[in-house]
PLY file of the C-alpha trace (Angstrom):
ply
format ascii 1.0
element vertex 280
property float x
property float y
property float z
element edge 279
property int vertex1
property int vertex2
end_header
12.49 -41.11 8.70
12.61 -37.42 9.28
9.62 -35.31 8.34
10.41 -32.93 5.37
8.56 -29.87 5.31
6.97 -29.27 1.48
5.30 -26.06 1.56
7.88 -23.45 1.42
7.75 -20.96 4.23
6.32 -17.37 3.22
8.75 -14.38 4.19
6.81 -11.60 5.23
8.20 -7.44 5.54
5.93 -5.47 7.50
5.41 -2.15 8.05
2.37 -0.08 9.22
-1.09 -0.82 9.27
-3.99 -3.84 8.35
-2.51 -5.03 4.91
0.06 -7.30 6.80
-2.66 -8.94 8.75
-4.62 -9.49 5.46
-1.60 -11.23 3.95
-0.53 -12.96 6.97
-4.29 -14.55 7.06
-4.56 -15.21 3.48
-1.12 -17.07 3.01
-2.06 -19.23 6.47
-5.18 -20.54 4.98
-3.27 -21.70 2.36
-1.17 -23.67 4.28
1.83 -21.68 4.52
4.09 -21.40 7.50
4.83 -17.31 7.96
8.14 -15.81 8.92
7.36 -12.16 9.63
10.11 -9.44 9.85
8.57 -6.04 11.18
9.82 -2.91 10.20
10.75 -0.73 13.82
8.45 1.91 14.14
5.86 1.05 11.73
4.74 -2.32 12.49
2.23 -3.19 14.64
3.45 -6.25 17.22
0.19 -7.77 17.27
1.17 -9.26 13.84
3.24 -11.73 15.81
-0.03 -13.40 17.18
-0.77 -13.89 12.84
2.66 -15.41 12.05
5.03 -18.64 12.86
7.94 -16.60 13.76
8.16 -12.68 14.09
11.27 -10.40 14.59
11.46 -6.74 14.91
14.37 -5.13 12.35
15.46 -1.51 10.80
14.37 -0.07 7.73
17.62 0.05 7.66
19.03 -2.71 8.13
18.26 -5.65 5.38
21.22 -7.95 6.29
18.77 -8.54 9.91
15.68 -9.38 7.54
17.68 -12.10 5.14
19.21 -13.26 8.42
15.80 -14.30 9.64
14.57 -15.18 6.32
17.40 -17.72 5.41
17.17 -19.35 9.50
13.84 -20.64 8.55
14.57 -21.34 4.68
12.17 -18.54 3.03
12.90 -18.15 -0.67
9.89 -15.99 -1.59
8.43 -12.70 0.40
5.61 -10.23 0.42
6.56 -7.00 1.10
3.54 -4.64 2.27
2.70 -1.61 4.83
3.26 1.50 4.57
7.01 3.16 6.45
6.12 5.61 8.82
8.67 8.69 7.69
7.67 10.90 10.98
8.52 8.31 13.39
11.84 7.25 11.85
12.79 11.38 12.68
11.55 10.81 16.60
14.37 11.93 18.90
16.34 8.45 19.23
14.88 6.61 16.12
18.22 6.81 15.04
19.41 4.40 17.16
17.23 2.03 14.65
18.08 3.78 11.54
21.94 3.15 11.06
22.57 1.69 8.09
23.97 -1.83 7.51
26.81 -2.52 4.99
24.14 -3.53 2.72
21.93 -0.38 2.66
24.63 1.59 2.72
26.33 0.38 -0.56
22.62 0.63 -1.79
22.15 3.85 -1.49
25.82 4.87 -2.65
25.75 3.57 -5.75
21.78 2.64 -6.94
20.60 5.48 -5.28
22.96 8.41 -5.29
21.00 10.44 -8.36
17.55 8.88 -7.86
16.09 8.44 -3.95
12.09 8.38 -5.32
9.80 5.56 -3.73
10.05 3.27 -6.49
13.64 3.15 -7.19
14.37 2.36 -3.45
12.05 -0.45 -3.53
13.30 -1.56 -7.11
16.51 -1.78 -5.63
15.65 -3.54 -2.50
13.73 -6.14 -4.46
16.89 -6.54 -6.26
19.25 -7.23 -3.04
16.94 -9.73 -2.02
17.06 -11.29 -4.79
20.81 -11.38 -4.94
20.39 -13.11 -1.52
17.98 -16.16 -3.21
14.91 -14.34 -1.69
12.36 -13.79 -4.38
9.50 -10.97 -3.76
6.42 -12.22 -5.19
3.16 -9.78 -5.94
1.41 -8.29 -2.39
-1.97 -9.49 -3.28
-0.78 -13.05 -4.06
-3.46 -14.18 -1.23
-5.67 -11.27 -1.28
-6.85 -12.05 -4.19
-10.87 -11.65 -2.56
-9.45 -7.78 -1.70
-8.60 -6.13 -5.12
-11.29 -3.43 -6.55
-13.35 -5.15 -9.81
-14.80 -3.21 -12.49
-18.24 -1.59 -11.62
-20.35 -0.36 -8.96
-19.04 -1.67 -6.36
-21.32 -0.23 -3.31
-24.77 0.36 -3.33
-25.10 3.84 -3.65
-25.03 4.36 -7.02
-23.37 7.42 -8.11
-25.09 10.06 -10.19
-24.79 11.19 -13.90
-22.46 14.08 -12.89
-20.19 12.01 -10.93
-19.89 9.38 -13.83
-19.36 12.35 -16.18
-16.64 13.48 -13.49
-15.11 9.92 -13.56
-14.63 9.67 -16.97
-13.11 13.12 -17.48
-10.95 13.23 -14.60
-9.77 9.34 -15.37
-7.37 10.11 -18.26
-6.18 13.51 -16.42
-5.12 11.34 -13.25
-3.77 9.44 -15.59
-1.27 11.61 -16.93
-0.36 12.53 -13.53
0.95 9.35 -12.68
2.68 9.22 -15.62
4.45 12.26 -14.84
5.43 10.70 -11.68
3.73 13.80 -9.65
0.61 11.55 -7.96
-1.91 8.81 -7.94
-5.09 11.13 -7.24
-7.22 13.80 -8.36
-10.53 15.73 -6.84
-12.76 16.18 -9.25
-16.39 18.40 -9.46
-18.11 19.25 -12.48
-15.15 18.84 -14.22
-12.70 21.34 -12.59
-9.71 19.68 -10.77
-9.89 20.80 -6.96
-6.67 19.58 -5.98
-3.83 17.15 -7.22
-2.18 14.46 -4.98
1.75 15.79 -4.90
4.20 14.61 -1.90
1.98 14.79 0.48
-0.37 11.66 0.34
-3.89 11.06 -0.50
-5.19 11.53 2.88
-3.66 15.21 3.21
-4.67 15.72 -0.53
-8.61 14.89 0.68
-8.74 17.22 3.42
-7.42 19.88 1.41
-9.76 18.93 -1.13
-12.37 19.45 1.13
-11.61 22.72 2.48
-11.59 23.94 -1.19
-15.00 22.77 -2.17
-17.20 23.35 1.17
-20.05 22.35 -0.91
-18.80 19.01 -1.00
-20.08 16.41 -3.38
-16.93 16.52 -5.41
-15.35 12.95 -6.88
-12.35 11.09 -5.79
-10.41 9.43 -8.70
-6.99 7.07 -7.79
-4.89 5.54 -9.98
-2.32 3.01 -10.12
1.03 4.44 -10.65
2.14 4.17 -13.80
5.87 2.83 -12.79
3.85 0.40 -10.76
5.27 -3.37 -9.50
2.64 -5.63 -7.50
5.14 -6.66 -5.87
5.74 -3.58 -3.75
3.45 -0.92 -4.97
-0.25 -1.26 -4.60
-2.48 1.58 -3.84
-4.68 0.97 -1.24
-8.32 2.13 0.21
-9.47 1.52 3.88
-11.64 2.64 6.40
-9.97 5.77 7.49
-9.55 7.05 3.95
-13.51 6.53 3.91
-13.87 8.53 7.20
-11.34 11.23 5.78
-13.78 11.71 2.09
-16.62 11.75 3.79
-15.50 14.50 6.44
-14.38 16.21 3.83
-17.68 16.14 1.60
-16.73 13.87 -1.08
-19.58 11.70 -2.50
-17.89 9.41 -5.47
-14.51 7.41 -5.32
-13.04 5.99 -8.60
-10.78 3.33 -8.03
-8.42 1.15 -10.73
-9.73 -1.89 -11.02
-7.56 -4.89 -10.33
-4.45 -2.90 -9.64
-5.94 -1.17 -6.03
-6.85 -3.30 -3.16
-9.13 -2.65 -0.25
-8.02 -2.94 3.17
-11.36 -5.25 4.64
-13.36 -4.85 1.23
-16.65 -5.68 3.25
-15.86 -3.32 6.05
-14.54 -0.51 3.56
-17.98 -0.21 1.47
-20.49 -0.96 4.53
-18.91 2.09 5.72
-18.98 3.84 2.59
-22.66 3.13 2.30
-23.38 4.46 5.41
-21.94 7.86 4.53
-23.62 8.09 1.09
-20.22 7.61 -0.89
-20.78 5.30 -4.34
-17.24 3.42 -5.06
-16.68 2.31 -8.64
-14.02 0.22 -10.25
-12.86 1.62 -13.64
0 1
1 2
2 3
3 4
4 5
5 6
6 7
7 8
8 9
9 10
10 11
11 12
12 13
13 14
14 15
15 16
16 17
17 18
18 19
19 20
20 21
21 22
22 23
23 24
24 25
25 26
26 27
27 28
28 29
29 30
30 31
31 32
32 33
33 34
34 35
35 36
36 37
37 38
38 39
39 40
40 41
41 42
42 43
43 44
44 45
45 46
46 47
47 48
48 49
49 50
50 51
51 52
52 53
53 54
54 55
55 56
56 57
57 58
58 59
59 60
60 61
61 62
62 63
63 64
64 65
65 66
66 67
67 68
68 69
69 70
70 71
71 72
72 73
73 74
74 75
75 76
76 77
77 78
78 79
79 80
80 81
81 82
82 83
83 84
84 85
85 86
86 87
87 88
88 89
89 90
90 91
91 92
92 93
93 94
94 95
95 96
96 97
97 98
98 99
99 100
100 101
101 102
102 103
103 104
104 105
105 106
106 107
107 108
108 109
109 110
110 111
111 112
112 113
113 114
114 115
115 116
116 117
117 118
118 119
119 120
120 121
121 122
122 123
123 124
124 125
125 126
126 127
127 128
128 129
129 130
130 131
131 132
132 133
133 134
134 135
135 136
136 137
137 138
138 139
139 140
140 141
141 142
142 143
143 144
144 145
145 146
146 147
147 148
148 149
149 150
150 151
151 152
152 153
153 154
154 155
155 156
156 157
157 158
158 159
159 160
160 161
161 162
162 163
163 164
164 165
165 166
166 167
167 168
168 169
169 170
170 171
171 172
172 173
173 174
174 175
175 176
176 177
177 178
178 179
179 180
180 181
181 182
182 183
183 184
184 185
185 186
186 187
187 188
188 189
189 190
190 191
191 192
192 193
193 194
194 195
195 196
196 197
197 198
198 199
199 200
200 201
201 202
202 203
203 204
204 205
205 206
206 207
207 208
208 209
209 210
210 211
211 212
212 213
213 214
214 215
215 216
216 217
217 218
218 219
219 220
220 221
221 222
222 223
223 224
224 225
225 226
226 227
227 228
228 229
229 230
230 231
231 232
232 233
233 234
234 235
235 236
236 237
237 238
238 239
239 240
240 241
241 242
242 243
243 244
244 245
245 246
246 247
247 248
248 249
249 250
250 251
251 252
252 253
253 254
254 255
255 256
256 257
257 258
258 259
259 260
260 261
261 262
262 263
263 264
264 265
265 266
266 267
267 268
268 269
269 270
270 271
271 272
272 273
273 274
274 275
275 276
276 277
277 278
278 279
């Protein structure tokens, strides 16, 4: 008698930095077998030492990913890692970057009129799921990573900063809603700077180069379009590094709907740099 396998293989998408590894590690010690597909210029290859079975693919290029996926019998994925827009413009990325039949009719008909973030991933969740492969939410096994409510480090942040938090929570709020950004700097109650197109981390520095006094409040938000399956703000070690260069002194995260990337490692360092982190 044959051996039949009956824990389903995980399919794995993988673009740029830690959260694949954290995935990758969390699904394994839950006894799943891990079929990784990393996206060309954004991936790291050392994920291959992490999975079962690990190809390199396009962006562009889904037919290669549900290729893999359906060799090894994956029905559900985790998509997660950031796309790395400034390498995919390098000199001869677009030797990677030519579409497939499938992204092609993609973007001529679901995407024509509306080529935001979460439309292209709405619609790529939707081919895969044409193809029998199901994406499930990112933190499915990193459960032990996603911000709770509270003080979550143990510097504790002051009066002004809480008064900060609150006011600035229902602002960011409204931002998100408007679909302009997920984060706001905050210091006794005047907005130093709004996240737009270009990213938290470029949204800090300027942040800090507005307020050289520092001691001004981080808040982050989930956006308000968002899908676990695909669209998880994040907080990791280098945006720690970035706040505290920049003279921040509070971060105000949404609880259960942000994750950390190496929760331990993320508020050790924040400790060490005087930042308090709460969960709201």
């Amino acid at each position: 008698m044959g051996y039949i396998e009956l824990v389903q293989p995980l399919g794995l998408i993988a673009g740029e930095g830690i959260f694949p590894f954290l995935v990758a590690r969390g699904a394994r010690a839950c006894g799943k077998k891990i079929i990784c597909v990393g996206l060309h210029g954004s991936v790291d290859p050392m994920i291959a030492n992490e999975v079962d079975a690990f190809r390199k693919v396009s962006v562009a290029r889904p037919s290669s990913w549900i290729k893999s996926f359906r060799k090894h019998g994956v029905t559900e994925a985790i998509m997660v890692g950031r796309v790395v827009k400034t390498r995919m413009y390098s000199r001869w990325a677009w030797l990677h970057n030519i579409p497939d039949i499938r992204a092609a009719r993609i973007w001529l008909t679901r995407l024509r009129h509306d080529k935001r973030p979460f439309a292209m991933l709405n619609a790529t969740a939707d081919m895969l799921e044409e193809e029998g492969i199901r994406l499930i939410d990112s933190t499915t096994y990193t459960q032990d990573q996603l911000v709770t409510p509270g003080v979550l480090t143990r510097t504790q942040p002051s009066d002004v900063q809480m008064l900060d938090a609150r006011h600035g929570w229902e602002l960011c709020r409204q931002i998100s809603a408007l679909d302009i950004g997920q984060s706001i700097a905050i210091r006794h109650k005047d907005v130093i700077a709004v996240e737009a197109l270009e990213g938290t981390n470029a949204m800090i520095e300027r942040a800090g180069e507005l307020c050289k006094s520092g001691g001004w409040t981080l808040i982050k938000v989930a956006n308000s379009h968002q899908d676990m399956r695909m669209d998880v703000p994040t907080v990791g070690i280098k945006t720690i590094e970035k706040l505290a260069a920049a003279g921040a002194k509070c971060v105000v995260l949404e609880a259960g709907k942000t994750t950390f990337l190496e929760k331990e490692k993320v508020l050790e360092r924040a400790d060490r740099a005087g930042i308090a982190i709460v969960g709201m």
